[in-house]
NURO-976808 format. One line per 10 residues: their letters; for each residue y, x, z of C-alpha. Coordinates in Angstrom, 3 decimals, padded with zeros to 6 digits. Example, Ala and Ser with C-alpha at 12.3 -4.5 7.8 and 13.67 -1.06 7.14 Angstrom:
<recs>
as = -004.500 012.300 007.800  -001.060 013.670 007.140
</recs>
This chain:
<recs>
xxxxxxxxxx = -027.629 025.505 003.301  -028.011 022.243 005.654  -027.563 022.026 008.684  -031.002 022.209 009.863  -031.526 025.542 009.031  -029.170 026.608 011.374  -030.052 026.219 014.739  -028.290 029.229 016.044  -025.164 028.349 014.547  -025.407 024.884 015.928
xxxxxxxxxx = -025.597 026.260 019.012  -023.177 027.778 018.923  -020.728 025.490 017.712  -021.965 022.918 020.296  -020.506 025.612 023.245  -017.265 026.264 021.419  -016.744 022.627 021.162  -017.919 022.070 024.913  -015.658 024.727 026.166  -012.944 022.924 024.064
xxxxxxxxxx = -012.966 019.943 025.821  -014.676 020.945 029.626  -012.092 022.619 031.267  -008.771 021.365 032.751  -006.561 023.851 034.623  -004.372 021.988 036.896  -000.648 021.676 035.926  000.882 024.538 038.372  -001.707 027.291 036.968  -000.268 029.167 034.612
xxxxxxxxxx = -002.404 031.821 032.563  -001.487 035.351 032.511  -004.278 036.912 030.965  -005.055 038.054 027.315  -007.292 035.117 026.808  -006.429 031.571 026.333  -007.051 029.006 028.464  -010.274 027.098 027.432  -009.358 023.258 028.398  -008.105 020.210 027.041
xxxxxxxxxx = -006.112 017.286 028.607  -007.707 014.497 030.356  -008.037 011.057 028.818  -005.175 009.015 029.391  -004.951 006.644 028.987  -002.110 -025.155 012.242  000.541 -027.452 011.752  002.645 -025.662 014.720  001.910 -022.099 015.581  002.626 -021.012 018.357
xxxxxxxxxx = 004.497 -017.793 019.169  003.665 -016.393 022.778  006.867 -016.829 025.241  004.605 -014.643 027.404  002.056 -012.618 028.822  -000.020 -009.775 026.862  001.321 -010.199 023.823  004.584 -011.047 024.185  005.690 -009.872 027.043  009.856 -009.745 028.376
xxxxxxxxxx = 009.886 -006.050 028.691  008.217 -003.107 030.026  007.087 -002.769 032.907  005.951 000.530 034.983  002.069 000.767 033.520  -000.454 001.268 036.284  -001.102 005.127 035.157  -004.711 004.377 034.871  -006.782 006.621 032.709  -007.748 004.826 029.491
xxxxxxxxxx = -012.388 005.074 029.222  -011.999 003.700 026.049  -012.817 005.528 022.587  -009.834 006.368 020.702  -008.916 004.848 017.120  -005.155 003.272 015.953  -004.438 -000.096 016.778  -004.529 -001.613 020.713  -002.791 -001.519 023.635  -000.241 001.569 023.937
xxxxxxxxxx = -001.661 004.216 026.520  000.071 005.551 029.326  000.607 008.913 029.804  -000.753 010.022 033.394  002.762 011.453 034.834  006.033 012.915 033.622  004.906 016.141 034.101  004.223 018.678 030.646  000.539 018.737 030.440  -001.652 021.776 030.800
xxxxxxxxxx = -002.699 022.375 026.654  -001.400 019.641 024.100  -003.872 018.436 021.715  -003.191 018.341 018.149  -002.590 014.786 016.202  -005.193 014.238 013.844  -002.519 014.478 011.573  -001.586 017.803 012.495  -005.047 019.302 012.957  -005.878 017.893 009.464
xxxxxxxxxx = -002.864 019.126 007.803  -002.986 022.982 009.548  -006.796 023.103 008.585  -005.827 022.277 005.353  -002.813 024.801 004.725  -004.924 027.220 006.329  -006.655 027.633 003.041  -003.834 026.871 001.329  -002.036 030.107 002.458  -005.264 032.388 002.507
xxxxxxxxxx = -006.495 030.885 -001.379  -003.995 029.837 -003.050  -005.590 030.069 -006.382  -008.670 028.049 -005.046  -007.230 026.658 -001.245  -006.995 022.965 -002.811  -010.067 022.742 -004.151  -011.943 024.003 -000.612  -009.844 021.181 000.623  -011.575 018.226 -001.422
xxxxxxxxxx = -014.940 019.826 -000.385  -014.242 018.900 002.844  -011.857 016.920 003.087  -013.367 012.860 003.515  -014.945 014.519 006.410  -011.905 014.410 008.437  -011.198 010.815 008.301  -014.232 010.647 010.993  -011.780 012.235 013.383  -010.490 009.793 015.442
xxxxxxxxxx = -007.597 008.410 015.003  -004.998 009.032 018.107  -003.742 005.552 020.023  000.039 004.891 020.228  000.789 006.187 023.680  003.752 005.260 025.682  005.019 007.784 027.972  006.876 005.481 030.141  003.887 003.220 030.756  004.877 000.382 028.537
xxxxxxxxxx = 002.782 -002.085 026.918  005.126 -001.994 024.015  005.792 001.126 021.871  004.353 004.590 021.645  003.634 007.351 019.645  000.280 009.142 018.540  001.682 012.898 019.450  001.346 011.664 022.827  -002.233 010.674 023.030  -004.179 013.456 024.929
xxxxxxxxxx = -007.331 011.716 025.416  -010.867 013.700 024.489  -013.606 011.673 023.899  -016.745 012.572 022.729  -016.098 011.348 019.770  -014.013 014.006 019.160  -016.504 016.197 019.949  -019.109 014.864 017.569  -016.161 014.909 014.962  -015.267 017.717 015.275
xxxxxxxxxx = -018.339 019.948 015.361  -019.380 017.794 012.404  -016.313 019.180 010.834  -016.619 022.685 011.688  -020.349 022.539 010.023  -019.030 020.566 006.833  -016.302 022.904 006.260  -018.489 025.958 007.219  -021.515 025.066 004.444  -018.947 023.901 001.693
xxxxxxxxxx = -016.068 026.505 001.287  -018.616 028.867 001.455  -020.739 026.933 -001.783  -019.069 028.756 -004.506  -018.956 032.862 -004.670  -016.039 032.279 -006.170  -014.324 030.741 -003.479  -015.764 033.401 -001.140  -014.064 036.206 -003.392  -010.398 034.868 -002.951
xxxxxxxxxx = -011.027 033.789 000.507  -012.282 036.847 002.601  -012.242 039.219 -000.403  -013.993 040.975 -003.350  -015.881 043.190 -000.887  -017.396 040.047 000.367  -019.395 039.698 -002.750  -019.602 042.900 -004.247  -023.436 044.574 -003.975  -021.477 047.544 -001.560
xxxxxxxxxx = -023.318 046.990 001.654  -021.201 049.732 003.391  -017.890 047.921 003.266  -019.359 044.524 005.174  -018.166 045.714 008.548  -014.384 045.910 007.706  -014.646 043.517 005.435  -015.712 040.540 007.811  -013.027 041.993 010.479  -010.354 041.809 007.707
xxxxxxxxxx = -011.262 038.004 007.076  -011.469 037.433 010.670  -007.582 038.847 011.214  -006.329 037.526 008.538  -007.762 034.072 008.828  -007.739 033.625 012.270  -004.008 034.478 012.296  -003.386 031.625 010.121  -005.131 029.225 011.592  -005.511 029.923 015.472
xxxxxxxxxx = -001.344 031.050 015.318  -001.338 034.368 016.769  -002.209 038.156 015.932  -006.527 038.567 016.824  -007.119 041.549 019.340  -009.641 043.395 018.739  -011.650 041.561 021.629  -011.164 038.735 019.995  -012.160 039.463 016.249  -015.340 040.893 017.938
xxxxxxxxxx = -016.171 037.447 019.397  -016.066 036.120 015.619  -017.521 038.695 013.604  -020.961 038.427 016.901  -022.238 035.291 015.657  -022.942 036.378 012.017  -026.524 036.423 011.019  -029.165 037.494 010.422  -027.858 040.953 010.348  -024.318 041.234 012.663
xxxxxxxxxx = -021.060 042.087 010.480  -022.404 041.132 007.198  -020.573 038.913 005.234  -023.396 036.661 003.630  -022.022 033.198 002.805  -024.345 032.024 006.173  -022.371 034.617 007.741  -018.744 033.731 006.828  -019.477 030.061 007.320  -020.534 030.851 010.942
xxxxxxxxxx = -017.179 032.390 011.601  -015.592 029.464 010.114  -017.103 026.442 011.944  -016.350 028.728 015.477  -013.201 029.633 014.374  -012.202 025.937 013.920  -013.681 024.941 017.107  -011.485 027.483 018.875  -009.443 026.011 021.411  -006.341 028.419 020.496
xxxxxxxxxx = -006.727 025.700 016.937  -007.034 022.223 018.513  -004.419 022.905 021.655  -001.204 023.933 021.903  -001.972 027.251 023.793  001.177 028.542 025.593  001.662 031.316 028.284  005.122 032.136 028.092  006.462 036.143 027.624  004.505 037.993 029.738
xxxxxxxxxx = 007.262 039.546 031.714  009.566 036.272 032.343  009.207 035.242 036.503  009.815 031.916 037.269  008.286 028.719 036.907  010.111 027.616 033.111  009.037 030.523 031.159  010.651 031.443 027.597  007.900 030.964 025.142  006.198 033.788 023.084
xxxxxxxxxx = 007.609 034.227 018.910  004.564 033.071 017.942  004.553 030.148 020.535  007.769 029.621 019.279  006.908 029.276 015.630  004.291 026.951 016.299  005.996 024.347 018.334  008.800 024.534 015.182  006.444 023.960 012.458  004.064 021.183 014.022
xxxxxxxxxx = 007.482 019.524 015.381  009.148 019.583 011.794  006.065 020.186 009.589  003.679 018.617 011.165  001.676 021.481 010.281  001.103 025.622 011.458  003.428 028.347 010.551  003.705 029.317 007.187  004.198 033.033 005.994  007.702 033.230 006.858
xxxxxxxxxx = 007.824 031.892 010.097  004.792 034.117 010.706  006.226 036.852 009.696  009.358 036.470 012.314  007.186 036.134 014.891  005.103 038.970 014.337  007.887 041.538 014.034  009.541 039.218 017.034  013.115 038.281 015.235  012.439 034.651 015.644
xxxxxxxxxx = 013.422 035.054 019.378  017.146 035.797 018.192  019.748 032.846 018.550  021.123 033.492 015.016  017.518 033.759 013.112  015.874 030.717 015.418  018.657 028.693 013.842  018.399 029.522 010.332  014.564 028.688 010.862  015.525 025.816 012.451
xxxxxxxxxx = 017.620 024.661 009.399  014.744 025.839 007.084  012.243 023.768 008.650  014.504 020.901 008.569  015.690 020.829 005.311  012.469 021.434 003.601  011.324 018.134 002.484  007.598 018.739 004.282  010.014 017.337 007.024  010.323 013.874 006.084
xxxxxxxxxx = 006.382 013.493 007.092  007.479 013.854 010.611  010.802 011.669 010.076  008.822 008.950 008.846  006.112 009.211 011.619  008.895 009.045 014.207  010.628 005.733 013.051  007.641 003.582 012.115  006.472 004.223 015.596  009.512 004.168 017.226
xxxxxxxxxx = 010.347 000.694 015.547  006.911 -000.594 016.376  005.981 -000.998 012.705  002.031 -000.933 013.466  003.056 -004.347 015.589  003.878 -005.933 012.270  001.834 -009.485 012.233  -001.152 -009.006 009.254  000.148 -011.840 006.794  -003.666 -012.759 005.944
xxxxxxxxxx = -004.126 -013.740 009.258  -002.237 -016.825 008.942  -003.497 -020.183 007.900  -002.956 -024.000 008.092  -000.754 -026.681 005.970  002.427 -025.759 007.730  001.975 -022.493 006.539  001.178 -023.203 003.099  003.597 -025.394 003.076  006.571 -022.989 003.986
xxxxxxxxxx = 005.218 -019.611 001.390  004.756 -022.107 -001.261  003.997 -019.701 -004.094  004.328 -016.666 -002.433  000.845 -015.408 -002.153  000.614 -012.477 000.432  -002.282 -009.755 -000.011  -004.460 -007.280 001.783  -000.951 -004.877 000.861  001.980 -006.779 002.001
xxxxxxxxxx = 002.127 -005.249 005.338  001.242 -001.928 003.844  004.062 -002.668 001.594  006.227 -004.448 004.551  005.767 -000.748 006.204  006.795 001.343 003.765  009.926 -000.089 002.970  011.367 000.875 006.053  009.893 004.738 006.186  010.824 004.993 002.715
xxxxxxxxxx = 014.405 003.929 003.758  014.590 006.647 006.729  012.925 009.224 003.774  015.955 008.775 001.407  018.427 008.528 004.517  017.025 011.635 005.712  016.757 013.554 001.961  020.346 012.425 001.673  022.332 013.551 004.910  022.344 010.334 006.355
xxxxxxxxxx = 023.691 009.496 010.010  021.913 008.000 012.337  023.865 004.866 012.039  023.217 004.452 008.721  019.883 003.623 009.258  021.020 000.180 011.049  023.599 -000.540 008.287  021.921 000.740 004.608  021.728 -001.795 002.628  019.948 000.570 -000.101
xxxxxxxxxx = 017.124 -001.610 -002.175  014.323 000.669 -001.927  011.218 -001.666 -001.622  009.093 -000.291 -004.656  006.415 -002.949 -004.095  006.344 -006.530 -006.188  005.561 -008.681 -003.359  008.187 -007.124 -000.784  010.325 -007.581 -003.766  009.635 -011.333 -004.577
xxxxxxxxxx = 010.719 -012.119 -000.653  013.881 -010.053 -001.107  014.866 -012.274 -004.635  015.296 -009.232 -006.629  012.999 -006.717 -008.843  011.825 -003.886 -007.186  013.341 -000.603 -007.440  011.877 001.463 -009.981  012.390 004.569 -007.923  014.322 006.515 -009.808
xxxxxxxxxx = 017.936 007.913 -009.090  020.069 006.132 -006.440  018.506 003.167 -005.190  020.753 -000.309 -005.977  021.942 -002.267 -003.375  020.596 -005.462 -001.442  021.943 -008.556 -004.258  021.796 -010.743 -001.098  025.003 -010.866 001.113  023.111 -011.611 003.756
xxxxxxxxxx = 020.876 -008.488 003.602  023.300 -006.827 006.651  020.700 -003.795 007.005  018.001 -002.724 009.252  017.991 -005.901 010.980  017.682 -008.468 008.036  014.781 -006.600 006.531  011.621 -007.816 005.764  009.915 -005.637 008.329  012.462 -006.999 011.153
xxxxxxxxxx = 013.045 -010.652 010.587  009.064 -012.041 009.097  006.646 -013.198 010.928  004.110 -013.650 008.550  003.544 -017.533 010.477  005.021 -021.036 010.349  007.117 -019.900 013.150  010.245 -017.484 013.188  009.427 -016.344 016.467  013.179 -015.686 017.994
xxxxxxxxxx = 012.031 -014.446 021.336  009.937 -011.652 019.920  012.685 -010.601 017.712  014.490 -010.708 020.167  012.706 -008.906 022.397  011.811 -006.165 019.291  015.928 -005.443 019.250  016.362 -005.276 022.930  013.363 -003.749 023.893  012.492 -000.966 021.646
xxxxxxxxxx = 015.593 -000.628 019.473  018.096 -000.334 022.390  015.504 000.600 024.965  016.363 -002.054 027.573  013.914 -003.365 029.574  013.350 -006.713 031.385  011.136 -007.615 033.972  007.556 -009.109 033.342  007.625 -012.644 033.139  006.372 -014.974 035.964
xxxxxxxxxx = 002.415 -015.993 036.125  003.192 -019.672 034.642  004.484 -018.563 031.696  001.879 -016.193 030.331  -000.019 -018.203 028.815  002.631 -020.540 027.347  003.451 -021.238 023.735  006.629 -022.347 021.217  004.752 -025.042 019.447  006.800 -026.211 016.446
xxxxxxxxxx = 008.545 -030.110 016.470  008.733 -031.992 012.793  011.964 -032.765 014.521  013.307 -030.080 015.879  014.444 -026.824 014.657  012.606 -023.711 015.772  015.636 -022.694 018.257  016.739 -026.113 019.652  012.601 -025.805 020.561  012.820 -022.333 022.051
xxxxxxxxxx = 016.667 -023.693 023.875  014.437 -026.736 025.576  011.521 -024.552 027.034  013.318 -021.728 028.369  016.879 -022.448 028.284  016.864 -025.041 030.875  019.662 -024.234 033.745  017.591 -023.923 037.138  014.401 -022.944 035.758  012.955 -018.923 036.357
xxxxxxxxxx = 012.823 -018.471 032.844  016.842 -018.684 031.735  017.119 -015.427 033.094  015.132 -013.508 030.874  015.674 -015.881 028.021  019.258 -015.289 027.597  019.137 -011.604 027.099  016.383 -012.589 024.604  016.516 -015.769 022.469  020.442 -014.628 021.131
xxxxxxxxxx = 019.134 -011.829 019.602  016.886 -013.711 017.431  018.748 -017.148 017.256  021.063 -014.445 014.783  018.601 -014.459 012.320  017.339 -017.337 012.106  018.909 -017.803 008.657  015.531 -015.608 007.584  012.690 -017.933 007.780  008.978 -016.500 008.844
xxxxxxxxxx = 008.533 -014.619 005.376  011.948 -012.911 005.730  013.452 -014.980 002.988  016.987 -016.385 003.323  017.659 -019.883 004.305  020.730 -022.280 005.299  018.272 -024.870 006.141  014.793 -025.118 008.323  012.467 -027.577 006.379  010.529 -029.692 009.005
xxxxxxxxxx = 006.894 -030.471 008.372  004.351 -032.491 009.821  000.498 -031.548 010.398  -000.448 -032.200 007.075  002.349 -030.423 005.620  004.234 -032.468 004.301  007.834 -032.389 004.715  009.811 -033.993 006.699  013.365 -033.355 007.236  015.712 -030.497 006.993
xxxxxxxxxx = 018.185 -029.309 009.165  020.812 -027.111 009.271  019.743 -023.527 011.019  022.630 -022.535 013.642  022.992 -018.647 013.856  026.105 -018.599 016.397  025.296 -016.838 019.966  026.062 -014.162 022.237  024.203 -011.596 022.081  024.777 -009.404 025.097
xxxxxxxxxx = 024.463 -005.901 023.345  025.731 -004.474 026.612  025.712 -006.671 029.974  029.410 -007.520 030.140  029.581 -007.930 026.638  029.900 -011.622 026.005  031.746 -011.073 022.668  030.133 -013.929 020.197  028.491 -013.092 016.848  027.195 -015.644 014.020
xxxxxxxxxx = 025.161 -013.514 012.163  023.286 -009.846 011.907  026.471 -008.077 010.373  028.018 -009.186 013.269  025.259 -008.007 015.923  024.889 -005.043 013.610  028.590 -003.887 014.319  028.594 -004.748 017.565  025.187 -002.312 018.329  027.010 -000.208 016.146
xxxxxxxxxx = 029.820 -000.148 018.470  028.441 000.404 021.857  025.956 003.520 021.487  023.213 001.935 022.393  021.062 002.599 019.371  022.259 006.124 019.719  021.557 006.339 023.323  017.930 004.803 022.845  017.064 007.189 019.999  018.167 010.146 022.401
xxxxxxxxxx = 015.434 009.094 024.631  012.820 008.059 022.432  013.404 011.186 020.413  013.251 013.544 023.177  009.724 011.422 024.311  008.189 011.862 020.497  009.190 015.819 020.849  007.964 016.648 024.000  005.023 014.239 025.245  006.620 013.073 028.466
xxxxxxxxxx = 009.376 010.949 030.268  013.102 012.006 030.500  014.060 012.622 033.988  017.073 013.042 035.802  017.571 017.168 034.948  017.087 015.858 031.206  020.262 013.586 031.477  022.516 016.466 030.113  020.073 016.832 027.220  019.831 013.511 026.184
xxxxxxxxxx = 023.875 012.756 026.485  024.254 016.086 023.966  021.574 014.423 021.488  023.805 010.822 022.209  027.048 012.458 021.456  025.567 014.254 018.436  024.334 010.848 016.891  027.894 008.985 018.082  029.827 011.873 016.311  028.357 011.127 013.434
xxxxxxxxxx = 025.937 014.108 012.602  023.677 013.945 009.647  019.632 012.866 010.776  018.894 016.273 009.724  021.380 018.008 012.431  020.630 015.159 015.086  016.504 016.168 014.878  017.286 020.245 014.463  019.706 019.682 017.742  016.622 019.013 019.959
xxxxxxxxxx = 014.344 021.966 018.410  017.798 024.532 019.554  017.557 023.265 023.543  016.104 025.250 026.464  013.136 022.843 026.569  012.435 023.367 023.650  011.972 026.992 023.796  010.665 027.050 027.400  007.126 025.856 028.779  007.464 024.639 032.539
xx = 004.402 025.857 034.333  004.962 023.747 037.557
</recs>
């Protein structure tokens, strides 16, 4: 039936999508009532290339963000948003990703026979949702992570009741569908048995998908807008219930009160506020019939059976969605340069046959979350993912850079053939800059900045603007040494705790392939000279560590060594799990999650550690 002929239901999807999105209760109010809080969270908000020393996009490290709320419409790509404050926010919006996958196991779980194919009805509608913006918590330009973005646009809106009407008219199509999905008595010619049999849907589904046991109040609310006649369960009927059930607020937010009997202002959280937070945070997804069976009959709040969930969740391999969602965004993947963007003789000149396509940073991507995927699968440490030197590119092109065929995929990947290949920090993703210009400062500033989260301060107005243009004499560094390595000037500072960082792998030229030389070309492209690329420097891993290093193995041990990489995925880690800054009370947190990673625990203990601390069972209403 189209849409048209539905005013009333229009209607009243058009208020349930309203209240969705209209009301914000301040951070200190804390709902003790039977019915959820109806609000969501405010918006928040040629022949030498030239790399960018400075200014927006290239900046020396983070600064503090001005807070400001973000008016613009939401999509991926663009500047990270800031988060308003520190504080937990009222009601957490679901990621796209997450409201698309708990819609979608919704149906799943209640039809499994036919669950998949409701899906594909409905499912091309959902890539209208838009997409959430990688939003830093601390307020940096750099960095960020699409859990975090809370903004509501009314985009959303529009999305989202366009959603609720698409999935309302098509899994409702095909009697068939209807039988598995609310029941036989749904399309039987028994009028009598309409009444309990539209309740019985209503329970059953809404438990699924809203995450907690209907009252009767509320199963009244959904079973009122069925029409024409009320409590019937025509296929105009069920869809009705549908399209409001999905515009529920108790299914887009993360609806919390705490237990109803806790005083204070960090409440525990309810079993089935529990079970939620566990599967979106592992699963990405809602509960599934275990985990909602625990928290119905209330076990879940024991120590001994949170943990074995805890375990569960983790070592189910619906997990490594999540893992793989952390790390690209953590590393700053999206940031990757698009190869097709490049152009010019230089640049010609340098790929020589190497012929980049609309995949190659697709492929450039994966390579690394495919790494963290097998690291994970396989009880990997933490560390490991720094010094791997698995072979696990899949794609031909990524392959061609590397030298070697791509991995087939099957069994134990092989090894990088390439001594040089020293891990994390010689792959593709790490060391190319898909230009004619290597870039050391920004890979520089990628390892200080968002792999050991240390921050420098912005860099001064008159070099914003400025630019490492390329020499036909020069190598890349000795012209990166001569514009910001001069002793006196305001920008040796900075530059020191930078440049080292990438001068050690400059033995990588801008397509991540290895080199002993830098070939030297004019504007035309035609070479030149070459000379001899010099990888020796200091890297300062830690401030008083002068120590010397010629190469990434080196650097790599000497990260390795000081805990920095551990102590930086502590805090981004606890920032991707709960939406806000660290501060000081977290310290004690963090350093367990730090001496977790240090000690050597597998990924999979180091990410269930996090879900097994008070925050992460409590909801701080202050």
């Amino acid at each position: 039936m189209s849409l048209a002929t539905r005013p009333r239901l229009t209607r009243l999807l058009t208020l349930a999508a309203a209240l969705a999105v209209s009301c914000q209760p301040s951070p200190s109010e804390r709902t003790r009532s039977g019915e959820a809080p109806y609000g969501g969270a405010s918006s928040v908000g040629g022949a030498n290339a030239g790399a960018s020393v400075g200014g927006a996009d290239a900046s020396f490290g983070g600064g503090t963000g001005s807070g400001t709320a973000s008016s613009g419409g939401s999509g991926s790509g663009g500047a990270p948003q800031p988060v308003v404050d520190s504080a937990e926010l009222p009601l957490r919006r679901l990621s796209r990703v997450q409201m698309r996958n708990a819609l979608d196991d919704a149906f799943r779980l209640a039809a499994p026979a036919q669950g998949a194919n409701m899906v594909s009805a409905y499912d091309w509608q959902i890539g209208f949702y838009p997409a959430d913006r990688l939003t830093n918590a601390s307020g940096e330009k750099h960095g960020g992570y699409g859990r975090l973005d809370q903004s509501v646009q009314q985009s959303h809106v529009d999305a989202l009741l366009e959603l609720a009407n698409i999935v309302s008219t098509s899994v409702t199509s095909q009697p068939a569908w209807i039988t598995e999905l609310v029941g036989a008595c749904a399309t039987d010619a028994n009028a009598t048995n309409d009444v309990t049999c539209l309740r019985d849907f209503v329970s059953r589904f809404g438990r699924i998908l809203l995450r907690h046991p209907l009252g009767s109040t509320e199963v009244d609310f959904y079973t009122s807008v069925s029409d024409p006649n009320p409590n019937t369960v025509s296929a105009e009927s069920i869809g009705k219930v549908l399209g409001l059930l999905i515009l529920a607020p108790d299914f887009l937010y993360f609806v919390e009160h705490g237990q109803a009997t806790a005083l204070g202002d960090v409440i525990p959280l309810t079993a089935h506020e529990l079970a939620a937070r566990l599967s979106f945070h592992f699963w990405q997804s809602g509960p599934d019939a275990e985990l909602n069976s625990l928290a119905d009959a209330g076990t879940l709040l024991d120590d001994a059976t949170f943990n074995a969930q805890v375990a569960r969740l983790a070592a189910d391999p619906k997990a490594e969605s999540a893992v793989r969602e952390f790390f690209g965004e953590w590393l700053r993947l999206e940031e990757l340069e698009n190869p097709l963007g490049q152009g010019g003789a230089v640049w010609d000149a340098l790929r020589g046959t190497f012929t980049p396509t609309l995949d190659t940073k697709k492929n450039t991507v994966a390579e690394i979350l495919d790494l963290v995927a097998y690291l994970y699968r396989n009880n990997a440490k933490l560390s490991d993912v720094l010094t791997s030197r698995a072979y696990v590119t899949q794609a031909n092109d990524i392959a061609e850079l590397y030298g070697q065929p791509a991995w087939n995929g099957q069994g134990t990947p092989p090894e990088f053939q390439d001594p040089a290949r020293a891990g994390l920090l010689t792959r593709i993703a790490l060391v190319a800059s898909y230009s004619a210009n290597t870039r050391p400062i920004m890979k520089g500033f990628r390892v200080r900045n968002a792999l050991l989260c240390q921050t420098l301060p912005p860099p001064p107005p008159s070099a914003m603007n400025a630019t490492v243009d390329l020499a036909p004499d020069l190598t890349t560094r000795e012209v990166v040494e001569r514009l910001t390595e001069t002793p006196g000037t305001a920008c040796l500072a900075c530059h020191r705790q930078l440049n080292p960082l990438g001068y050690l792998t400059e033995n990588f030229d801008p397509l991540g392939r290895t080199r002993a030389t830098q070939k030297l070309y004019d504007s035309a492209g035609m070479l030149i000279a070459e000379k001899a690329v010099n990888t020796q420097a200091a890297p300062l891993v830690t401030p008083n560590d002068m120590a010397q290093a010629s190469s990434a193995a080196e650097l790599t041990a000497q990260i390795v060594a000081s805990g920095e990489f551990e102590r930086c995925f502590s805090q981004q880690y606890f920032r991707y799990t709960f939406g806000r800054v660290d501060k000081p009370a977290d310290t004690p947190v963090l350093e367990g999650i730090q001496a977790t990673a240090v000690a050597g625990s597998t990924l999979r203990e180091l990410l269930s550690k996090v879900a097994t601390t008070t925050n992460f069972k409590t909801r701080d209403f202050r």
